[in-house]
KEMARNU-917554 format. One line per 8 residues: number of its first residue (from 1); their letters; for each residue x, y, z of C-alpha. Coordinates in Angstrom, 3 decimals, padded with zeros to 6 digits. Layout:
REM residues N
NUM> A> X Y Z | ...
END
This chain:
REM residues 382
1> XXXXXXXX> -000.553 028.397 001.449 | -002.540 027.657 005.035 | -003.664 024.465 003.929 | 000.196 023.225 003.013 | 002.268 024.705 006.187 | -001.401 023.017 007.846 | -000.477 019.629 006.437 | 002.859 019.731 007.653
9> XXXXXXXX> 002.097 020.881 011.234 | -000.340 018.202 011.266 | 002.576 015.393 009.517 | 004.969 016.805 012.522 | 003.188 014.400 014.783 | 002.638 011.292 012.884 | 006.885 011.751 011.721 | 008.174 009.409 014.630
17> XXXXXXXX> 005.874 006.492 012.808 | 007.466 007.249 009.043 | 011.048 007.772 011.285 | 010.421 004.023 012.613 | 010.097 002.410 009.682 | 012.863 004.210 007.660 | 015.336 003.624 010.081 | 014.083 -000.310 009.909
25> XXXXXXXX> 014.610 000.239 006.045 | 018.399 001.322 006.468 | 019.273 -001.023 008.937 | 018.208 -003.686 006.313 | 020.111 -002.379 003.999 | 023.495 -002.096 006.223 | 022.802 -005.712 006.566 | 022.811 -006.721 003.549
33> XXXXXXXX> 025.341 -004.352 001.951 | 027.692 -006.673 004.762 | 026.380 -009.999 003.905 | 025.521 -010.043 000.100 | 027.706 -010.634 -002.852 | 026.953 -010.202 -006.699 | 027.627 -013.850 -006.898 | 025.411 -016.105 -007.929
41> XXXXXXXX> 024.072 -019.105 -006.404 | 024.970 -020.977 -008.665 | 028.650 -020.734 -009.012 | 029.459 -023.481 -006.908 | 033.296 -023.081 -005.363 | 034.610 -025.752 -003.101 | 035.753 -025.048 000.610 | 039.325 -024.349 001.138
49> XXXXXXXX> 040.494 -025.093 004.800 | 043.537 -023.527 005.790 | 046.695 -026.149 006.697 | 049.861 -026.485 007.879 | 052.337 -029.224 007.215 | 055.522 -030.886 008.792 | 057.334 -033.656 006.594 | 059.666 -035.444 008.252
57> XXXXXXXX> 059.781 -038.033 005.556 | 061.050 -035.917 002.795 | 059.884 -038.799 000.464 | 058.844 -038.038 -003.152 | 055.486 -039.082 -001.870 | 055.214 -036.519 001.335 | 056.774 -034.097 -001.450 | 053.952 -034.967 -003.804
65> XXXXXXXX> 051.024 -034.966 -001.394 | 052.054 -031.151 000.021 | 051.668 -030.308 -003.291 | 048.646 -031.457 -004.149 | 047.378 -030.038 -000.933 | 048.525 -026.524 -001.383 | 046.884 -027.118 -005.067 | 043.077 -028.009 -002.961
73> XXXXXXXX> 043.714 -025.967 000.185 | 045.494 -022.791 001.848 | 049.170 -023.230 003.026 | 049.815 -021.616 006.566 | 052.907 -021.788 008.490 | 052.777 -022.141 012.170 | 055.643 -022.355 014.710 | 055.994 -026.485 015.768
81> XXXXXXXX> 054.282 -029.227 015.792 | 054.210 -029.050 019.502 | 050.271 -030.180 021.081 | 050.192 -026.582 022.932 | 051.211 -024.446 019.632 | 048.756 -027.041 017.191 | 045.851 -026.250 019.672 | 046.410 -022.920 020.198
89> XXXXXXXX> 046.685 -021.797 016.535 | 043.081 -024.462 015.829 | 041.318 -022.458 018.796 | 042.522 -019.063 017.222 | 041.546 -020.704 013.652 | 044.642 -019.739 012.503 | 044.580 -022.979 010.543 | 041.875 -025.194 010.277
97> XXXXXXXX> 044.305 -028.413 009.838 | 047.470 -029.944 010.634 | 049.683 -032.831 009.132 | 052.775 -034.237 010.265 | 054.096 -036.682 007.678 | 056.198 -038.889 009.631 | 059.014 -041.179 008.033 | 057.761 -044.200 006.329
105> XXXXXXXX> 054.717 -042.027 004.918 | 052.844 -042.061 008.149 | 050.147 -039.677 008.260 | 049.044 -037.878 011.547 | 045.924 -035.178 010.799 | 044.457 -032.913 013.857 | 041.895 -031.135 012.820 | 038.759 -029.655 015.039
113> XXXXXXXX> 036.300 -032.879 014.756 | 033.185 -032.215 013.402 | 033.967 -029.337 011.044 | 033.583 -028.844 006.895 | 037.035 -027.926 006.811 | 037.981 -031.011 008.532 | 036.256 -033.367 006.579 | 037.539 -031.588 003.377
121> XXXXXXXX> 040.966 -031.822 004.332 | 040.845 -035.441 005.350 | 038.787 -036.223 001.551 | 041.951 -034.586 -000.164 | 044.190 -036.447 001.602 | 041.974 -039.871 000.948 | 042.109 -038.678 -002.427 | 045.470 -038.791 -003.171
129> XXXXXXXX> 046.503 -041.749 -001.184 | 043.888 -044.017 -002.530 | 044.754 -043.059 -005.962 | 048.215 -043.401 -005.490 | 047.726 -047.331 -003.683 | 045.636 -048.112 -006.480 | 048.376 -047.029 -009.223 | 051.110 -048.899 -007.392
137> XXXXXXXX> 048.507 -051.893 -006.649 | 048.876 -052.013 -010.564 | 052.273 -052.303 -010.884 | 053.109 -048.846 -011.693 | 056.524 -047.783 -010.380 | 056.596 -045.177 -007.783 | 057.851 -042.792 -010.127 | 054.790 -043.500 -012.816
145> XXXXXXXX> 052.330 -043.539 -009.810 | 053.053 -040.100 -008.736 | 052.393 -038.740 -011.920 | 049.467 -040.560 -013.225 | 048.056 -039.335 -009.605 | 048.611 -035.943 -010.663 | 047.191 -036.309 -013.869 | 043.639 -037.432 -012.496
153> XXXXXXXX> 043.781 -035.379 -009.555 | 044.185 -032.205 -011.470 | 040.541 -032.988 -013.606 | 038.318 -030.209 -012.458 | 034.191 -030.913 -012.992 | 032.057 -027.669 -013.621 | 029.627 -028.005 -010.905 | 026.030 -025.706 -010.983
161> XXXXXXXX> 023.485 -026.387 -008.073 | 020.172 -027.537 -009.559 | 016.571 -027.557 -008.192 | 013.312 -028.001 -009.105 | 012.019 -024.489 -009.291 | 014.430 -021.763 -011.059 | 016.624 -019.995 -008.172 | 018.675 -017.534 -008.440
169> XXXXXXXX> 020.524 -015.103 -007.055 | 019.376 -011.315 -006.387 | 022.641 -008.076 -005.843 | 022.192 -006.429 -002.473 | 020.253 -003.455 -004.077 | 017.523 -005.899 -005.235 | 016.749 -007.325 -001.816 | 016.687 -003.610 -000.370
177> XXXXXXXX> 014.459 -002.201 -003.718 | 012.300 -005.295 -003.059 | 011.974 -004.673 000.933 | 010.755 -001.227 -000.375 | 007.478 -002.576 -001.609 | 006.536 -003.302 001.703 | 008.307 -000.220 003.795 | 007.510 002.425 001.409
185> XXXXXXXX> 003.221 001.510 001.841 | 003.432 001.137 005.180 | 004.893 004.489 005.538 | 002.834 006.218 003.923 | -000.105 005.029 005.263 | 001.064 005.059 008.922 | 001.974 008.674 008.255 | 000.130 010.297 005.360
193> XXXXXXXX> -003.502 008.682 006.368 | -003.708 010.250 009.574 | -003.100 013.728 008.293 | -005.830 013.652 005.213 | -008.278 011.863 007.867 | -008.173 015.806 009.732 | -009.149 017.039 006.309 | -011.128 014.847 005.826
201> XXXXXXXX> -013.521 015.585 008.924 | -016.824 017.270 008.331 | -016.220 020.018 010.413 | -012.851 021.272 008.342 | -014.984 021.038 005.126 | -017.931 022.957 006.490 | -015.362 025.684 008.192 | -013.812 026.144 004.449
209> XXXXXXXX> -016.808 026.139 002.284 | -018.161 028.590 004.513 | -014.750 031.005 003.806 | -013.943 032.814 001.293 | -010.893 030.024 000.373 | -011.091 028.655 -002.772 | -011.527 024.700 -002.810 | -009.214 024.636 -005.739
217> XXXXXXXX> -006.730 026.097 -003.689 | -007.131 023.767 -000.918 | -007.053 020.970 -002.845 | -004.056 021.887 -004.852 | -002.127 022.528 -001.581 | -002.814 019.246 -000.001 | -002.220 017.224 -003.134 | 001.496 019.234 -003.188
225> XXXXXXXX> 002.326 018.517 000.424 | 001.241 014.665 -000.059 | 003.339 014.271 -003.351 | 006.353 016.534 -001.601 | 006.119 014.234 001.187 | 006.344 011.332 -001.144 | 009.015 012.896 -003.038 | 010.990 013.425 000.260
233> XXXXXXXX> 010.901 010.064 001.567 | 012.041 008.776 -001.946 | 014.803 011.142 -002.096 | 016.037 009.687 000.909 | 015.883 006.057 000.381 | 017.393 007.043 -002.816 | 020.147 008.858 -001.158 | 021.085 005.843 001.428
241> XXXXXXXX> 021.284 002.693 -001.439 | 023.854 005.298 -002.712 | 025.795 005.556 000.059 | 025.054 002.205 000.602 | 025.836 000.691 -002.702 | 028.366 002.898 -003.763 | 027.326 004.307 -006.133 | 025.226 001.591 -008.310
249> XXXXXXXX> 021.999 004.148 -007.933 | 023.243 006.316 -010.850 | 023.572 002.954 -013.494 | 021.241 002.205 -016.037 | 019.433 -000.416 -013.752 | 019.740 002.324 -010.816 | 017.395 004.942 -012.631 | 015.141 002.014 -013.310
257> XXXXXXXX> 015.507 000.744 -009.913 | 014.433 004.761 -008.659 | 011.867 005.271 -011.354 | 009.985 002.436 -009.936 | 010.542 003.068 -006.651 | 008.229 006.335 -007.813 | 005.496 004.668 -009.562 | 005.064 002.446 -006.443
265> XXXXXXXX> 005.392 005.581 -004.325 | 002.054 007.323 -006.276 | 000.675 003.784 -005.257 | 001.727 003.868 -001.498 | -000.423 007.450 -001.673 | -003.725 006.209 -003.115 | -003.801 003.697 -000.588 | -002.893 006.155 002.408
273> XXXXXXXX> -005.679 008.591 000.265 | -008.311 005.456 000.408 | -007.841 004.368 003.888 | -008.159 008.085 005.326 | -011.498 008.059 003.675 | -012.496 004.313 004.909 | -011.872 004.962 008.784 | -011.546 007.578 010.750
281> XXXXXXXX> -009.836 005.534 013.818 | -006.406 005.862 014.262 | -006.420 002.249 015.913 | -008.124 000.838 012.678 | -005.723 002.688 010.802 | -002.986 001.381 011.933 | -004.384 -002.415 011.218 | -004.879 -001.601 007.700
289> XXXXXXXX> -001.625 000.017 007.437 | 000.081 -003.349 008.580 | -002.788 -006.010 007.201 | -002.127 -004.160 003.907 | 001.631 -004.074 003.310 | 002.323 -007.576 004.779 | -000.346 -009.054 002.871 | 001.235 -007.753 -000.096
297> XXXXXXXX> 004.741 -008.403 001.269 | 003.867 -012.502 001.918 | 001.937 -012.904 -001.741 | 003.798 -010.663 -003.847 | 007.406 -012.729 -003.662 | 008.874 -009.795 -001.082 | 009.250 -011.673 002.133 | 008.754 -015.002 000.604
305> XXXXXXXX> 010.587 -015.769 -002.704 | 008.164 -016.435 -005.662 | 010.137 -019.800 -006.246 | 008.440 -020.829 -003.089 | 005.111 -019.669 -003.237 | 002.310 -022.208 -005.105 | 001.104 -021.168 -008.150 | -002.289 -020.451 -006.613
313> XXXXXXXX> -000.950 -017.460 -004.323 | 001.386 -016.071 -007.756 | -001.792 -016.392 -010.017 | -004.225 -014.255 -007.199 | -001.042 -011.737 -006.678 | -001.407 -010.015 -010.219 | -004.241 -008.331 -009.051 | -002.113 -006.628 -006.466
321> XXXXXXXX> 000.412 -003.639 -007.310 | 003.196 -005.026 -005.327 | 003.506 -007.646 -007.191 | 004.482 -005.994 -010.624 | 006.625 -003.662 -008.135 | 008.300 -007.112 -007.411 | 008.367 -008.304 -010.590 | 009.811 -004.909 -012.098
329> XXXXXXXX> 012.367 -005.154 -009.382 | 013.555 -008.387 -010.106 | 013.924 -007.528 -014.023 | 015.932 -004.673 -013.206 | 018.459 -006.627 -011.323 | 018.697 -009.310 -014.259 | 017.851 -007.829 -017.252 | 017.277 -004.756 -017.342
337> XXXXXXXX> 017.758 -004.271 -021.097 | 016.420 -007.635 -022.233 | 012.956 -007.250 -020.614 | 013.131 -003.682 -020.542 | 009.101 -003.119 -021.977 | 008.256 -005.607 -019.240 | 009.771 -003.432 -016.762 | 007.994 -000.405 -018.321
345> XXXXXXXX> 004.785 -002.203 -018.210 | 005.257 -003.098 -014.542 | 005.801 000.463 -014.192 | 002.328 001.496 -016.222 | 000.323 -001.242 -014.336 | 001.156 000.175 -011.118 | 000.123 003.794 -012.226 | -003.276 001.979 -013.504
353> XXXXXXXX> -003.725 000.533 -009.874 | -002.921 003.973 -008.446 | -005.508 005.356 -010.733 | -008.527 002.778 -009.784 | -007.677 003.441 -006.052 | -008.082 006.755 -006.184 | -011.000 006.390 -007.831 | -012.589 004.321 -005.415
361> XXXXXXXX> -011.662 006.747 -002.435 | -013.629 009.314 -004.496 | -016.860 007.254 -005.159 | -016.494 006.818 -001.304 | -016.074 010.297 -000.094 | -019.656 012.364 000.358 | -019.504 015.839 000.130 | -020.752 017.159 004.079
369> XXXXXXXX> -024.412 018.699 003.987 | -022.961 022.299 004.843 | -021.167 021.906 001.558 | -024.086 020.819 -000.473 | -026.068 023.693 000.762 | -023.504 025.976 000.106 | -023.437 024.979 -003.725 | -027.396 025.031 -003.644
377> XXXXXX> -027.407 028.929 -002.321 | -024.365 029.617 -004.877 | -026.661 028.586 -008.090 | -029.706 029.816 -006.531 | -028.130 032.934 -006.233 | -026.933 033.017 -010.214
END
């Protein structure tokens, strides 16, 4: 096993790259485990400022409108209606709004100017007064007024939020599984590359066709410590949605979610496997490794939503593996039983890209001289 423990050695000193980028991966998904909701988009729910009321009129009216407001907003009690206690409890946003009903059905509203909540507030309450002038304006009794007012005011409209382009909304897990198409290549090609570009050097080839160790062997032992590196980093990602999400990993769409994450992994390898044998410079390396996943990130609907891309860019991303990453992800998170062969096939085109890259790396590699000699003097010597 010298070629394995040699791998890892020679991984030791490429880790802090892989480190970087993981701990960029995590702190993206803290972030969004704080900020994102299972909630659609387009479940539309109206702001609720917070209020707090003093009637001094005690009218049927004052009684009627502080009902309809605690209907529309959020009651809150506060000490007075003193200037002092009203601003300090809108600076501490305590409340977001205060009435004082004075007698005669006077209205007095402070409210921080400028604000949603204010101008929410101040609709409700032009709401209900308008209505209710316009009832009595046609000879409704006061009585008859306040009832027809709550009659009409109390008709709800179900309210969705159209565009032109289908958007919806993604969990938390989806925007982290989706960020993964872009972390999980650059990774490994940051800091698997570097580490098959040594073996990859004449010099090492010569050294062990020259030995008695068996290039099976070698071979064998390197592909283990690339997958088991692979494996690794997966487990690990895997390990911090769970935390993360609490849990949602082990569902149905969770061992989708995972299984793709591996098929894209075996992809993230053939292109670290490729670029080790394009360029030996750790400088151009590192250009690939960045020109590569961003590319991919900025076409494939990762960083930019597909809703938003032309149909030009979406048409020219099929030939590139993160996009049926992204487009498995985004099944999972929606249907994952409905469109479950789609998923599948997402999952079977990206081992068919794996496949083709690997094969290219191998129609680019060329076997040192040393080595060719060798296997001339081997069936010479048959």
């Amino acid at each position: 096993m010298q070629v394995f423990k040699s791998y890892f050695k020679i991984l030791n000193r490429h880790m802090g790259q892989m480190i970087m980028y993981l701990s960029i991966f995590i702190g993206v998904m803290v972030v969004l485990t704080a900020t994102r909701t299972n909630k659609a988009e387009d479940d539309y729910e109206a702001t609720k400022p917070k209020f707090a009321v003093f009637d001094y009129d005690k009218s049927s009216e004052s009684k009627a409108l502080t009902e309809y407001l605690k209907k529309t907003c959020i009651p809150k009690n506060i000490k007075n209606d003193k200037k002092e206690t009203m601003q300090d409890e809108l600076f501490a946003r305590n409340v977001n709004c205060v009435l004082i009903i004075k007698e005669g059905f006077k209205l007095d509203v402070v409210t921080i100017p400028g604000t949603q909540a204010a101008t929410t507030f101040e609709s409700a309450i032009n709401s209900f007064t308008k209505t209710y002038n316009t009832y009595i304006a046609s000879g409704y009794s006061e009585a008859d007024a306040l009832a027809a007012v709550n009659t009409s005011l109390s008709q709800k409209a179900s309210v969705s939020l159209l565009s032109g382009k289908n958007v919806t909304s993604h969990s938390g897990i989806y925007y982290s599984f989706s960020y993964l198409g872009w972390v999980l290549l650059v990774m490994m090609i940051a800091g698997i590359a570097p580490v098959l570009q040594v073996f990859s050097k004449k010099e090492i080839k010569e050294r062990i066709s020259c030995s008695s160790y068996k290039f099976a062997n070698y071979n064998r032992e390197l592909l283990l410590g690339v997958i088991l590196t692979g494996l690794v980093v997966c487990a690990v990602i895997f390990a911090s949605a769970t935390i993360m999400f609490k849990g949602s990993t082990f569902s149905f769409s969770g061992f989708l979610f995972t299984l793709n994450m591996l098929c894209y992994m075996l992809v993230s390898l053939a292109f670290a496997f490729l670029i080790s044998k394009i360029t030996s410079n750790s400088e151009i390396l590192n250009m690939f490794a960045n020109t590569v996943s961003l590319g991919m990130a900025f076409l494939c609907g990762i960083f930019v939503p597909e809703e938003f891309l032309c149909d030009g860019i979406i048409k020219a991303a099929h030939f590139l593996p993160a996009y049926w990453y992204n487009q498995a992800v985004k099944n999972i998170d929606f249907h994952p039983v409905k469109e479950l062969g789609f998923i599948f096939m997402c999952m079977g085109i990206q081992l068919l890209f794996a496949a083709a890259i690997i094969i290219v790396a191998l129609r680019i590699t060329k076997a040192p001289d040393g080595i060719k000699k060798h296997a001339v003097a081997a069936a010479a010597h048959k």
